[in-house]
N, C-alpha and C positions, 0 to 999 in steps of 0.2 A: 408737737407744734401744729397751729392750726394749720390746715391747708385750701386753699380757695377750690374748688371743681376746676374741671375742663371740660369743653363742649368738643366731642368727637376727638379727643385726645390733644386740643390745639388750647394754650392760653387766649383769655379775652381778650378783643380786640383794648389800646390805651383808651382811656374816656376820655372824650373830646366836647364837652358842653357847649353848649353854645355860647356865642359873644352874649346876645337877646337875655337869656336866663341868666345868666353873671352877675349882668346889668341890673335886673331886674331884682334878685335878694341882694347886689348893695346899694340901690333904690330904695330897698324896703316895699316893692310892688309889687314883688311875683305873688300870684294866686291860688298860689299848693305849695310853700315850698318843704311840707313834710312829703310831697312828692319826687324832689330834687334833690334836699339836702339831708344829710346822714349815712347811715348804709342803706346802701341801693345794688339790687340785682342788675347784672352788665354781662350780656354776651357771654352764660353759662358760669358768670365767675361775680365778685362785687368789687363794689366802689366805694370809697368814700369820699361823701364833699363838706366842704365846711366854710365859713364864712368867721374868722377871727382877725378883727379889726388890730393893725401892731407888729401882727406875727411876720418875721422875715424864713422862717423854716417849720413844718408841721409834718408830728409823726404820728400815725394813727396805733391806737394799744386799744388790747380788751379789759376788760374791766381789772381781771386779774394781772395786768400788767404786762403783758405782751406785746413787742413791736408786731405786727401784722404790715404793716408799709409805709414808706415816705411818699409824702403826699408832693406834687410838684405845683408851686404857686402859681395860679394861671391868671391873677389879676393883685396888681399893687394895694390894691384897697385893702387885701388880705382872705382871696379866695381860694380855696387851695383843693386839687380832688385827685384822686390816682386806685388805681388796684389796688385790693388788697387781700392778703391771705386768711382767710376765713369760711368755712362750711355750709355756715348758715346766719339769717339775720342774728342781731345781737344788739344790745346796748354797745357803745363803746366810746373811750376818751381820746382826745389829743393831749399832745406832748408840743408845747409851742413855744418858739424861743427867736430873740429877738438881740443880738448883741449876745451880752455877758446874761442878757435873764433868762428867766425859762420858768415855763408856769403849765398848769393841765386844766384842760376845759374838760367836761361829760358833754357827751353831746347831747342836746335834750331830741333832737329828730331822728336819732336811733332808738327809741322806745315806742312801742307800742302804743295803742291808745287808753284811756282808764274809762273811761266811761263806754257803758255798752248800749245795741241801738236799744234795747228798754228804756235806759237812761233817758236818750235823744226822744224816743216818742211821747216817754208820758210827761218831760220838761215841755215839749212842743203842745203836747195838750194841756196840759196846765194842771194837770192829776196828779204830779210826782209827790208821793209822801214824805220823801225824804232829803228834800232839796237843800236843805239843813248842812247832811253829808257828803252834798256833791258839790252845792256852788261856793263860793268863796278860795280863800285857802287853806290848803290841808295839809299836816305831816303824813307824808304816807311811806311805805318801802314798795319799789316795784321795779321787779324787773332783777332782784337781787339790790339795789342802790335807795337808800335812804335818801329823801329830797324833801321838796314841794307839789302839792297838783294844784293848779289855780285853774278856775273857768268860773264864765259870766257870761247873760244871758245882754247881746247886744247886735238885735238884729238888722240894724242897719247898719253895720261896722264895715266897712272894707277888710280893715285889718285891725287885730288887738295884739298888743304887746305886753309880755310882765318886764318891768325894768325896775332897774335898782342899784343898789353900790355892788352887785355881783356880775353887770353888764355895763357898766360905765354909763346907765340911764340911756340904751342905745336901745332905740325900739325895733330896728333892724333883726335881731341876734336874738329874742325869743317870742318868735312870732305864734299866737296859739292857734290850736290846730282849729280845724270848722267842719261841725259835726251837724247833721240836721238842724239839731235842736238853738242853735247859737254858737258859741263857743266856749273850747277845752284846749286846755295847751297840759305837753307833759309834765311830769315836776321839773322842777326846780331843783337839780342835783350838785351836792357839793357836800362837803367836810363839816358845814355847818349850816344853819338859815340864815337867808340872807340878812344883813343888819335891819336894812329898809328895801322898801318893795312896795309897787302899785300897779296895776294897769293903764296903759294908754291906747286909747283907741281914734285908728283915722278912720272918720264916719264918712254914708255916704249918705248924698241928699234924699228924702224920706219923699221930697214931691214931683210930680212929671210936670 
């Protein structure tokens, strides 16, 4: 079983996010929230937080299928975040149920990033050879999980969303990540590709 550390032999303090940051990923506004949301290091131990619009209960599993922790809902909207038992980062899914249903997300802000800063510099200088292989969408495996990597070069974007019938077209729920160069969001993980799929981007004014 996995087991989370201890700092000085004492369990991590409960994660207590704040109201402000809640707000802000089910606004769709926070401005890192691969910084916030997924697994995240806490007081010698982790967390996971997630944002699943529906869900009335959420249990956090590794990949392999392991409960690791119940998550406790800290906002109706459907934001849910708690300890949990684990060594080290990881990809990892929930387990989310709502009534009689019950369904599993991957979480796309537990993965790493795919693009490296090579990537981000020579896109930023406008040298990349291979931009071919990096921008758009791609089938990739990473991280052990078969998905999507989608990135686009949209430097005036606030924010970029990939949405589809695998997010109910909810630009909130896959926000891409922001690498020097523009933007990169993780894949797009799941059982299959999504049916349909685009990006949406909230821009920000280009003039002062």
């Amino acid at each position: 079983m996995a087991k989370s550390p201890k700092k000085n032999g004492v369990d991590p303090k409960p994660d207590t996010p704040s109201a402000d940051e809640i707000q802000a990923i089910i606004d769709g506004s926070h401005g890192d929230p691969f910084a916030f949301l997924g697994l995240q290091e806490h007081d010698g131990g982790f967390v996971a937080r997630c944002f699943v619009p529906g869900a009335e209960t959420v249990t956090a599993h590794t990949l392999s299928g392991e409960a690791i922790g119940e998550l406790a809902r800290r906002h109706d909207a459907g934001f849910f975040s708690g300890l949990v038992k684990v060594s080290a980062l990881q990809p990892i899914r929930y387990r989310a149920t709502r009534g009689d249903d019950e369904w599993m997300v991957t979480d796309p802000y537990s993965f790493g990033p795919i693009l490296g800063p090579m990537d981000d510099y020579f896109i930023r200088e406008g040298s990349h050879l291979r931009l071919f292989d990096k921008m758009g969408a791609h089938p990739i495996k990473h991280q052990g999980v078969d998905g999507f990597h989608f990135a686009v070069w949209a430097p005036n974007a606030r924010r970029v969303s990939v949405v589809g019938d695998f997010n109910d077209w909810d630009g909130r729920r896959h926000v891409m990540r922001l690498p020097a160069s523009g933007k990169s969001s993780p894949p797009m993980c799941g059982p299959a590709p999504p049916t349909s799929s685009k990006s949406s981007a909230r821009m920000a004014s280009c003039c002062h």
